[in-house]
C-alpha positions in Angstrom: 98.6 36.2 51.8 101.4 34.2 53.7 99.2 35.0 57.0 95.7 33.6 55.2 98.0 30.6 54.4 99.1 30.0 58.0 95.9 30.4 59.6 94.3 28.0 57.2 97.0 25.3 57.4 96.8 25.7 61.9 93.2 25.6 61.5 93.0 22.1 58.9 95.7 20.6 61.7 93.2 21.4 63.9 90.6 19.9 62.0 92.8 16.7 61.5 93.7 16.7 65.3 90.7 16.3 66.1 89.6 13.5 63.4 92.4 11.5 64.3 91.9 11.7 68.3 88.7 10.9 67.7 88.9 7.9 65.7 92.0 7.0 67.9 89.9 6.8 71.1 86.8 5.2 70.0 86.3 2.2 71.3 84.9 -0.1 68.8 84.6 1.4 65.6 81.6 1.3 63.9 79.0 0.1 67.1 76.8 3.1 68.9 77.0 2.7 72.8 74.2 3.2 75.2 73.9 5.2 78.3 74.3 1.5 79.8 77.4 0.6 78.3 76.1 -1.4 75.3 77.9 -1.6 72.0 75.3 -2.5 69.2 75.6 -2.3 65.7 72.7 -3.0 63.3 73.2 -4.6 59.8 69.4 -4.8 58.8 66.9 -2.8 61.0 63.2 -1.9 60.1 61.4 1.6 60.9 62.5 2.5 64.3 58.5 3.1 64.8 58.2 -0.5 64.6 56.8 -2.8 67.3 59.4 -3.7 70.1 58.7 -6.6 72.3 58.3 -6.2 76.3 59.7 -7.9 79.1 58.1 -11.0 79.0 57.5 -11.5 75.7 58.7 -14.7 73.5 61.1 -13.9 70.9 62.4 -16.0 68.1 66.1 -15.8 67.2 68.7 -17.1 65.2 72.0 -16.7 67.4 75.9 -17.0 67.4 78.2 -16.0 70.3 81.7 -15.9 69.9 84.8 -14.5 71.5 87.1 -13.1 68.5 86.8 -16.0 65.9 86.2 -18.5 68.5 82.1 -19.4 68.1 80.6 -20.5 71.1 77.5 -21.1 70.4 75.7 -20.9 67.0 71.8 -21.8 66.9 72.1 -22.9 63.6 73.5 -26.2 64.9 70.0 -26.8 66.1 66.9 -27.4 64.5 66.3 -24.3 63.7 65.8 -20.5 65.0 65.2 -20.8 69.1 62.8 -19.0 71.8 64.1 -17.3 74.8 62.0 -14.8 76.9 62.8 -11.3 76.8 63.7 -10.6 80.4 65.5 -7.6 82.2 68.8 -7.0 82.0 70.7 -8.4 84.7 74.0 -6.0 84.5 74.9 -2.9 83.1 75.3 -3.2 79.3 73.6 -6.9 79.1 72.5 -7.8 75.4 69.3 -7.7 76.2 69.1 -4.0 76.6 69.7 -4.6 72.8 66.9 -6.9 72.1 63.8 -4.6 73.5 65.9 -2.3 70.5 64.9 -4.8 68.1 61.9 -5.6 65.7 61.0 -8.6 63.2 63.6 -9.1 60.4 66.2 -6.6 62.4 69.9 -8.3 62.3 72.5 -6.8 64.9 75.8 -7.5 67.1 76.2 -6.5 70.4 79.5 -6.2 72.5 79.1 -7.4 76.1 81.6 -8.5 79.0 82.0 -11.8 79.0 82.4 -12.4 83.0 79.4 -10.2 83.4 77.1 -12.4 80.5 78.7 -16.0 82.0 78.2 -15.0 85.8 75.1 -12.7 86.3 73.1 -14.1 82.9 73.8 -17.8 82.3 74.2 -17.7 86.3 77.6 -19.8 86.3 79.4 -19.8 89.9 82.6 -19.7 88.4 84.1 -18.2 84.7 85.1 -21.4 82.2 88.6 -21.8 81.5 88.5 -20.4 78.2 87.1 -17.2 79.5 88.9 -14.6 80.5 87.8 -12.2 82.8 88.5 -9.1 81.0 87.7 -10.2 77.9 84.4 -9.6 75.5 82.0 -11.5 73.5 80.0 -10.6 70.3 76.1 -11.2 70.4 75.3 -12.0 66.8 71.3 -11.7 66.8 68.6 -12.5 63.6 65.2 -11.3 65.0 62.7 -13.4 63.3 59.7 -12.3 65.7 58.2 -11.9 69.2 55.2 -12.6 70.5 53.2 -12.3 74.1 53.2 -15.1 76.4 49.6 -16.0 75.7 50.1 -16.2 72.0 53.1 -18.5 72.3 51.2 -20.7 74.6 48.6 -20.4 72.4 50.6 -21.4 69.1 52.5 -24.2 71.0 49.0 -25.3 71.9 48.0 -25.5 68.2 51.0 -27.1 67.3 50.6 -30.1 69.8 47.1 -30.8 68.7 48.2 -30.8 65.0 51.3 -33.3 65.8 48.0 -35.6 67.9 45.9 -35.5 65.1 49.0 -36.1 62.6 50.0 -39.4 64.5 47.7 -41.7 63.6 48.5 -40.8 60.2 51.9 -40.5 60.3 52.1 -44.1 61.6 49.7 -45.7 59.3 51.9 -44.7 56.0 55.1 -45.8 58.1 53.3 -49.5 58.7 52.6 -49.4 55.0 56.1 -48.2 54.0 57.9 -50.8 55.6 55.8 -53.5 54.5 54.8 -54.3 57.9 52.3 -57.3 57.8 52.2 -57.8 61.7 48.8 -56.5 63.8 49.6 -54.4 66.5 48.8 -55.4 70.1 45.6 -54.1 72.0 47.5 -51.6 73.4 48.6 -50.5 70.0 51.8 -52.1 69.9 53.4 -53.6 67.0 56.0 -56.5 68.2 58.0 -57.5 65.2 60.4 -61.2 66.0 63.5 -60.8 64.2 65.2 -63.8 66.0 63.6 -66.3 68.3 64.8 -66.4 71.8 65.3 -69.6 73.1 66.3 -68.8 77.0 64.3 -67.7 79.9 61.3 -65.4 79.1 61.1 -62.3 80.9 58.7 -61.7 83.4 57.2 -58.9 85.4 58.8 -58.2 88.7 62.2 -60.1 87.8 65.3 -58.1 86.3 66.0 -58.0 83.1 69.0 -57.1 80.9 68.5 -55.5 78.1 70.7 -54.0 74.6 68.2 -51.4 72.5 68.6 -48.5 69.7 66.0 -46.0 69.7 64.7 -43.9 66.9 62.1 -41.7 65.6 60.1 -43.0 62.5 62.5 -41.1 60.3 65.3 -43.3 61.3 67.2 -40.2 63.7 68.4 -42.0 66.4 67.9 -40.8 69.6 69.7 -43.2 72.3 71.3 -46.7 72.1 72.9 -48.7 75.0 75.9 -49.6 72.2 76.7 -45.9 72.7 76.8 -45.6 76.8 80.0 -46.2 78.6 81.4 -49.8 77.9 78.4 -50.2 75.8 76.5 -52.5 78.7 73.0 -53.6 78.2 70.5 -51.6 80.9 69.1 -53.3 84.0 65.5 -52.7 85.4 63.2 -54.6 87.1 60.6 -55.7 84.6 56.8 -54.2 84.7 56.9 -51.4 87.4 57.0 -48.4 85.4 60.8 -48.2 85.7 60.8 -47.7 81.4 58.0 -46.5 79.1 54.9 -49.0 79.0 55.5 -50.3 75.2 58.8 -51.3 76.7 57.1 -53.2 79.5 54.6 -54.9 76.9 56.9 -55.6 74.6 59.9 -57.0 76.7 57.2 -59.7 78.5 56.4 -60.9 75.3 60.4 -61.9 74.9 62.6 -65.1 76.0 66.2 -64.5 76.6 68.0 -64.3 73.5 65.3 -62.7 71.1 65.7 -59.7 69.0 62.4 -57.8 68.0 61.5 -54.8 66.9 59.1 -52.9 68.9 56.8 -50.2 66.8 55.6 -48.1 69.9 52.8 -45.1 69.6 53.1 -42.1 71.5 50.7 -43.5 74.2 53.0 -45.8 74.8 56.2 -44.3 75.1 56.1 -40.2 75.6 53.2 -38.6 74.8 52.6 -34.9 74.6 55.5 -34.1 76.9 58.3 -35.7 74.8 61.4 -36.3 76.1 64.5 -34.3 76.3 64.9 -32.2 72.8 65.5 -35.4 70.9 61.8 -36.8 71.0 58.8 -34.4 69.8 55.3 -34.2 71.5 53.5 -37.0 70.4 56.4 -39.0 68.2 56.2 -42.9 67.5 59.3 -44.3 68.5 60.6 -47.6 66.8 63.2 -49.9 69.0 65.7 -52.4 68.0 65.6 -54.6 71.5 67.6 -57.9 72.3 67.0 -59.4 75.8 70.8 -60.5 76.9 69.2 -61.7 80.1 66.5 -62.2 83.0 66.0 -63.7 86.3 
């Protein structure tokens, strides 16, 4: 009996040997690792028959990065979820190994090095300072969907003709709105005076000075001279294409001294290219505009 007794209790130290070096060498509890080096970790994942993008293909996300506690980056400081193109890895354990693993309304973190992500990925030439070199960063990835290339072109495509056809529209109840009793210009442009200008007028081909705001029809501002460094008005020369044509229209019509508001269709300012991320495809833009100065 005292024998059965020792040869169970060697072989449940065994047993606990074993439990404990195992849990004491893995490397990141709780994540699966690839034959690449890859630490994932799903929190919500669909049937693993589901449909995987391919290289190529335009996925949706909602994304964080973050090294420890430290958030890098966190999409939901933008607009909304974002599109990148799934593309192949470019190292040994890159995250998005972990994305052709993923289907529409999966959730995951990966583990990835972060000199490897910052150098070979985002294609920097040196690490940032708060980087270090040995260090890691967690992927945290919402898969909303993917789609082919065609179909992405295809829904952008859709999209931009909706926000054409919107426009007119859009504008018309803004006019109303704002009580605006003014008849826009051939051109389309509404010039609003808001104080009479009794200096110089501008004309085209002489330098002009100019203080402005800039926003979208839903009052976000998108630029303002007041906020550039020393809050100086902007210099151009006056009817050469240096600034959008509602600008050029509108700023002729102006003597030194005069603050108006311009009201300035797409065709006008933008049009279906936008500018930057802060102006949409087809957007009106409305300007506060004072004319400090002009030759």
């Amino acid at each position: 009996m005292m024998k059965k007794n020792f040869l169970f209790s060697i072989a449940l130290f065994a047993i606990i040997s074993v439990l404990i070096t195992s849990c004491g060498t893995e490397k990141y509890p709780g994540y699966t690792e690839t034959d690449s080096g890859l630490f994932y970790k799903f929190h919500e994942q669909s049937n693993v028959d589901s449909l995987k993008p391919v290289i190529g293909d335009i996925l949706t996300l909602e994304m964080k990065y973050r090294s420890g506690d430290s958030v890098l980056f966190n999409s939901a400081d933008l607009s909304g979820p974002f599109q990148l193109p799934l593309q192949l890895p470019t190292f040994q354990g890159d995250f998005s190994e972990g994305l052709a693993m993923m289907s529409d309304g999966d959730s995951a973190t990966f583990i990835v090095s972060a000199d490897s992500i910052y150098l070979k990925t985002f294609k920097f030439k040196t690490l940032p300072d708060f980087i270090d070199s040995a260090s890691i960063l967690y992927f945290d990835i919402k898969f909303i969907n993917s789609m082919s290339q065609e179909q992405a072109m295809k829904e952008y495509q859709d999209r931009i003709a909706k926000k054409k056809t919107d426009e007119a529209l859009v504008l018309a109840e803004y006019i109303e709105e704002n009580n605006i009793s003014v008849e826009p210009t051939e051109s389309g442009l509404y010039y609003i005076e808001n104080v009479r200008g009794k200096g110089k007028k501008a004309e085209s081909g002489k330098k002009v000075k100019v203080h402005y705001t800039g926003t979208l029809l839903d009052g976000t501002k998108f630029d303002s001279s007041f906020d550039h460094p020393d809050a100086k008005p902007i210099e151009f020369v006056l009817g050469q294409g240096k600034v959008i044509k509602g600008w050029d229209e509108g700023i002729a019509l102006m003597r030194v001294g005069e603050k108006a508001t311009f009201i300035i269709p797409s065709v006008l300012a933008y049009g279906e290219r936008g500018s930057r991320n802060a102006i949409p495809p087809y957007s009106p833009l409305v300007f506060e505009v004072e004319l400090v100065d002009a030759e």
